[in-house]
C-alpha positions in Angstrom: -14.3 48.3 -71.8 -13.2 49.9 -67.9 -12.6 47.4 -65.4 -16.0 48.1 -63.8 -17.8 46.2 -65.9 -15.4 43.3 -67.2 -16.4 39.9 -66.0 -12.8 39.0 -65.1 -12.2 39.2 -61.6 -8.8 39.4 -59.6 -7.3 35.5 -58.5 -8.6 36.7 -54.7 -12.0 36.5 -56.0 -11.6 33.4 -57.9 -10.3 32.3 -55.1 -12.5 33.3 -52.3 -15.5 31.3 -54.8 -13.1 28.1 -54.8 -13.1 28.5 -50.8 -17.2 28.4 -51.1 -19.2 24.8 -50.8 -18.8 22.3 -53.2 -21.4 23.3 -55.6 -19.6 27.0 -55.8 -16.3 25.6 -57.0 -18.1 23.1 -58.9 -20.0 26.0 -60.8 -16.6 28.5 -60.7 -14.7 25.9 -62.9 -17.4 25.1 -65.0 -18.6 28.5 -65.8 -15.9 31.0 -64.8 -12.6 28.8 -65.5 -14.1 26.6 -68.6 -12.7 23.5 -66.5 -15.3 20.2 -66.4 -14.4 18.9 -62.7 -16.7 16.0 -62.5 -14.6 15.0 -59.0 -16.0 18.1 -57.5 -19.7 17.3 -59.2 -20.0 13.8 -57.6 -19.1 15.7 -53.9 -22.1 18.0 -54.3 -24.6 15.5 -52.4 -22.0 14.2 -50.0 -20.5 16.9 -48.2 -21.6 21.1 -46.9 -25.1 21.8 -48.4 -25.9 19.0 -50.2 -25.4 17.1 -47.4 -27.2 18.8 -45.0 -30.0 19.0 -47.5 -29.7 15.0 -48.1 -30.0 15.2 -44.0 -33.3 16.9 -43.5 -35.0 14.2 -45.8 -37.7 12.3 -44.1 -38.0 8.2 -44.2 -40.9 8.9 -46.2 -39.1 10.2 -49.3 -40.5 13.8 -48.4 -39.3 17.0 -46.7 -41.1 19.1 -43.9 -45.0 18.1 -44.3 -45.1 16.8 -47.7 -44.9 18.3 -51.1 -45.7 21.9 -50.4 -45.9 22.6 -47.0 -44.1 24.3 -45.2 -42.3 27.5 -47.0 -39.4 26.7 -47.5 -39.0 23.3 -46.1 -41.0 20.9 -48.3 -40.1 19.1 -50.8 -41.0 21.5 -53.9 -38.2 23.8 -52.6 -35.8 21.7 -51.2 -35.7 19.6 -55.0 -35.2 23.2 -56.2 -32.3 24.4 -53.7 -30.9 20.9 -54.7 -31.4 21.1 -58.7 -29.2 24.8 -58.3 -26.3 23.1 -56.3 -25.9 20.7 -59.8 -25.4 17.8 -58.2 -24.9 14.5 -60.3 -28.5 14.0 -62.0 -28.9 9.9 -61.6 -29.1 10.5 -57.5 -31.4 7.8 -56.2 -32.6 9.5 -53.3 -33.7 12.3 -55.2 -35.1 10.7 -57.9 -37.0 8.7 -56.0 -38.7 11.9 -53.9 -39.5 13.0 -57.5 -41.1 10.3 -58.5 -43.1 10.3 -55.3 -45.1 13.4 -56.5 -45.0 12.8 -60.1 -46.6 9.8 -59.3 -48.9 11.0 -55.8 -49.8 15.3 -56.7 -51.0 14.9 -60.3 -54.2 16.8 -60.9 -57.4 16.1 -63.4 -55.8 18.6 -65.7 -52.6 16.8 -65.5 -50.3 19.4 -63.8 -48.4 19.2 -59.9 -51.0 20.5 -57.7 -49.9 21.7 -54.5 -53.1 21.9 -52.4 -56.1 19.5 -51.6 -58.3 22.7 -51.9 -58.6 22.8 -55.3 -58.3 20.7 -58.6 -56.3 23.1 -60.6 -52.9 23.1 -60.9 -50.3 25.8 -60.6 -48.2 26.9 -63.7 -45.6 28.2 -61.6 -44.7 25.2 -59.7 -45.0 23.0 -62.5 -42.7 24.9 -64.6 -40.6 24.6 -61.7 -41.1 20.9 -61.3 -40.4 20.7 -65.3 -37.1 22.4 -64.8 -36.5 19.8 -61.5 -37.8 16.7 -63.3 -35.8 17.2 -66.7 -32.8 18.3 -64.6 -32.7 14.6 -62.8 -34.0 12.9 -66.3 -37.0 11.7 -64.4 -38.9 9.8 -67.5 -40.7 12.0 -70.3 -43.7 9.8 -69.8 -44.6 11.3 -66.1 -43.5 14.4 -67.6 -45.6 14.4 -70.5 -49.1 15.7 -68.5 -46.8 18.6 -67.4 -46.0 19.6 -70.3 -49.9 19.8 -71.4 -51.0 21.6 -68.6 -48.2 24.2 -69.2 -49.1 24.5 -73.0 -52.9 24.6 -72.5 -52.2 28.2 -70.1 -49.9 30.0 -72.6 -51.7 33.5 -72.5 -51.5 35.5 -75.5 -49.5 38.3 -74.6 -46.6 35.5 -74.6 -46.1 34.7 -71.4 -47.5 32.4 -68.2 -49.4 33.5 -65.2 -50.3 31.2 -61.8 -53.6 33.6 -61.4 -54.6 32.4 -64.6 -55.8 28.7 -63.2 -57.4 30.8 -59.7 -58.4 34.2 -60.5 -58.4 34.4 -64.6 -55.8 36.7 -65.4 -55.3 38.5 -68.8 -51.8 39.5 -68.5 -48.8 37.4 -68.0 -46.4 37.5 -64.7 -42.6 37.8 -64.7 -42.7 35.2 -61.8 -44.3 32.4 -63.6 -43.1 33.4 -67.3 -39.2 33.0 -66.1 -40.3 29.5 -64.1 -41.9 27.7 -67.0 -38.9 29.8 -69.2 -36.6 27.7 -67.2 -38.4 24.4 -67.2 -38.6 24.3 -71.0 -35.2 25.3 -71.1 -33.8 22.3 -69.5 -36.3 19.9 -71.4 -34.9 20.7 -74.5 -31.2 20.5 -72.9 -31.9 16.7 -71.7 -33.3 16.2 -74.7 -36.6 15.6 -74.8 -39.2 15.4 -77.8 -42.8 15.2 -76.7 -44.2 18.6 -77.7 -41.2 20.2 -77.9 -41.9 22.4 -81.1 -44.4 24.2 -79.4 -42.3 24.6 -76.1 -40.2 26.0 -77.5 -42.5 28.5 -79.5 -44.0 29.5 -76.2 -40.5 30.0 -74.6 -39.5 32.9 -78.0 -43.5 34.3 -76.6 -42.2 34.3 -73.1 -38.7 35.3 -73.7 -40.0 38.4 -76.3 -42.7 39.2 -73.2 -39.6 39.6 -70.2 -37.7 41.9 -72.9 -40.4 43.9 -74.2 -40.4 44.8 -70.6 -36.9 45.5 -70.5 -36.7 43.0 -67.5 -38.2 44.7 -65.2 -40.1 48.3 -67.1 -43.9 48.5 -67.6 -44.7 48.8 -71.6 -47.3 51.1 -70.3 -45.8 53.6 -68.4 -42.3 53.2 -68.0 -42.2 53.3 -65.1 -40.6 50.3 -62.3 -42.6 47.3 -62.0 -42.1 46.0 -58.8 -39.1 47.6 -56.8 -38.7 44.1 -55.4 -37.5 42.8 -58.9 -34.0 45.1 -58.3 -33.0 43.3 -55.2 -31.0 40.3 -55.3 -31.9 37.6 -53.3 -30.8 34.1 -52.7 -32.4 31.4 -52.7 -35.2 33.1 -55.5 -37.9 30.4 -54.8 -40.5 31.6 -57.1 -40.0 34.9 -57.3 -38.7 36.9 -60.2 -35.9 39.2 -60.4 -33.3 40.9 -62.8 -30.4 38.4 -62.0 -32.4 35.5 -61.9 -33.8 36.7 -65.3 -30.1 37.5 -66.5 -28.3 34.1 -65.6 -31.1 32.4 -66.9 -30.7 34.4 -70.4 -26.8 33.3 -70.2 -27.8 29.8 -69.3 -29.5 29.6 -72.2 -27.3 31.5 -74.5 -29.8 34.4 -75.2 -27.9 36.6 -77.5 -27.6 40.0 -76.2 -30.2 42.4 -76.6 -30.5 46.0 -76.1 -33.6 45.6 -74.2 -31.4 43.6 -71.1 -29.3 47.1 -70.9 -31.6 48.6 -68.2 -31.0 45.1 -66.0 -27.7 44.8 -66.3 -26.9 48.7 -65.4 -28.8 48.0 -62.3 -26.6 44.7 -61.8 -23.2 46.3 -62.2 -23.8 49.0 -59.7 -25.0 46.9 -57.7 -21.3 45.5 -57.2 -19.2 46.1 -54.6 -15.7 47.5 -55.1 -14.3 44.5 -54.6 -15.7 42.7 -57.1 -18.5 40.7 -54.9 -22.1 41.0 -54.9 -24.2 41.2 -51.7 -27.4 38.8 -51.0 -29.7 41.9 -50.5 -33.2 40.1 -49.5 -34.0 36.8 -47.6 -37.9 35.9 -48.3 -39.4 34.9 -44.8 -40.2 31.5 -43.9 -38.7 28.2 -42.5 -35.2 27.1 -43.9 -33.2 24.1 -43.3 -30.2 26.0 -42.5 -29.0 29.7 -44.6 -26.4 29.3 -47.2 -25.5 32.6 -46.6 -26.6 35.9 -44.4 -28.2 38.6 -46.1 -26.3 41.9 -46.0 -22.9 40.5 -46.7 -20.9 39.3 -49.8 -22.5 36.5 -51.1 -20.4 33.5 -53.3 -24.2 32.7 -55.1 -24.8 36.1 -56.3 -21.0 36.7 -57.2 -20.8 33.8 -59.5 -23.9 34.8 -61.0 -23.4 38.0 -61.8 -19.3 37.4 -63.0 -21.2 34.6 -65.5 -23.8 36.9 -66.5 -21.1 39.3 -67.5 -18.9 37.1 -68.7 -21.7 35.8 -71.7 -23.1 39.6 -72.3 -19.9 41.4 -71.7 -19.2 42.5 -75.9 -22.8 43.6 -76.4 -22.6 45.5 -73.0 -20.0 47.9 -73.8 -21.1 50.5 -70.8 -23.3 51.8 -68.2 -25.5 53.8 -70.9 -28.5 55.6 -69.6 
């Protein structure tokens, strides 16, 4: 294997991840260095992001206008930004915001529902609030609903879609297929039981469904989905693309298939000379604060990508074509 594609990187870049925020050296010794650092884990909602995260929370239990308004400043995306940093899960604060709309934004058909327009739910957010719930081991019986809502829109082609409650859509997204991918993941890591046969018969349906389309390739007509899907943006918020789809895959142990070659080409080139990855995209909207500029090297995108190759770096042996 050249040094081009080996996940191993030089000490500086080990380094310049451990001189990152809290959650970065948290998630460099845990994934990169194979080190448990629970001292660094319990800093995550103290200090740098967490912390300014923590800050922006209203008295109310609720960030920006409530649970979904504004992009990115409510609460849906905040609990998201602050499910990725891995902070300790039995946080008080944030399990009480959860439990604020598990317990205030359920809908007649039992999901999260983000507007007061309508009575249906959204699969995508509530396979994100299934991966922020389990995460913080919110209890399965305000979780159970979600579940049922996300089982009852499994489309046949194996995947989700959010159009599917709004516009009745036939075919599955890569958007909402990897969100509700990742919330059944982390049920069944926390270790919950209600359903979770069929979960996890809908995540092999959803997982064959992002690799039948190589990650990002139409089944139809080869050709590129959605250029969008090869840029590599941080924070994702809803939005699909190759390394979300790839560090999910190695979260989750996927074993290596063929079909992720096309991705992770893309991915390596897409690596600077030194080793570093760039945050390529910023989606538009309000933030609390940025975690990092777009355009420059980016710790977030670095760690993924060194952990991505690090889990798939025997079955992906080259840059093939």
């Amino acid at each position: 294997m050249t040094s081009e594609i080996e996940w191993t990187s030089s000490d500086l870049i080990i380094q310049w991840l451990l001189e990152g925020d809290v959650s970065i050296q948290y998630q460099t010794y845990r994934d990169l260095l194979g080190e448990d650092r629970p001292d660094l884990q319990e800093r995550i909602l103290e200090e740098g992001w967490g912390a300014r995260f923590q800050a922006a929370r209203n008295p109310e239990g609720y960030w920006g206008r409530g649970y979904y308004q504004p992009k990115w400043t409510n609460s849906h995306y905040t609990l998201l930004d602050i499910r990725n940093l891995c902070p300790p899960a039995e946080h008080p604060l944030i399990r009480e915001s959860i439990q604020i709309i598990l317990d205030g934004r359920k809908s007649r058909d039992g999901g999260i529902n983000p507007a007061k327009t309508t009575e249906d739910s959204d699969v995508c957010i509530n396979g994100m609030m299934l991966n922020i719930g389990c995460y913080f081991k919110m209890h399965s019986d305000d979780l159970e609903s979600i579940v049922d809502f996300l089982l009852s829109e499994h489309m046949a082609d194996g995947g989700f879609n959010c159009r599917s409650t709004r516009s009745g859509a036939r075919h599955s997204s890569l958007h909402t297929t990897l969100s509700v991918m990742e919330g059944i993941h982390e049920y069944h890591r926390q270790g919950y039981t209600y359903r979770l046969t069929d979960l996890l018969d809908a995540y092999q349906a959803s997982l064959e469904f992002i690799l039948l389309h190589q990650l990002y390739i139409s089944d139809r007509t080869g050709e590129i989905i959605n250029p969008a899907f090869l840029r590599l943006p941080y924070p994702y918020r809803w939005k699909y693309d190759i390394l979300r789809a790839l560090d999910h895959f190695q979260d989750a142990k996927i074993p290596w298939d063929e079909r992720m070659r096309p991705a992770m080409n893309v991915l390596v080139k897409k690596r600077y000379k030194d080793g570093t990855w760039p945050v390529q995209a910023k989606y538009p909207g309000l933030v609390h604060f940025d975690m990092e500029k777009a355009g420059g090297p980016s710790r977030w995108n670095t760690l993924r990508g060194l952990r991505v190759l690090k889990q798939y770096e025997l079955g992906f042996s080259g840059l093939g074509s």
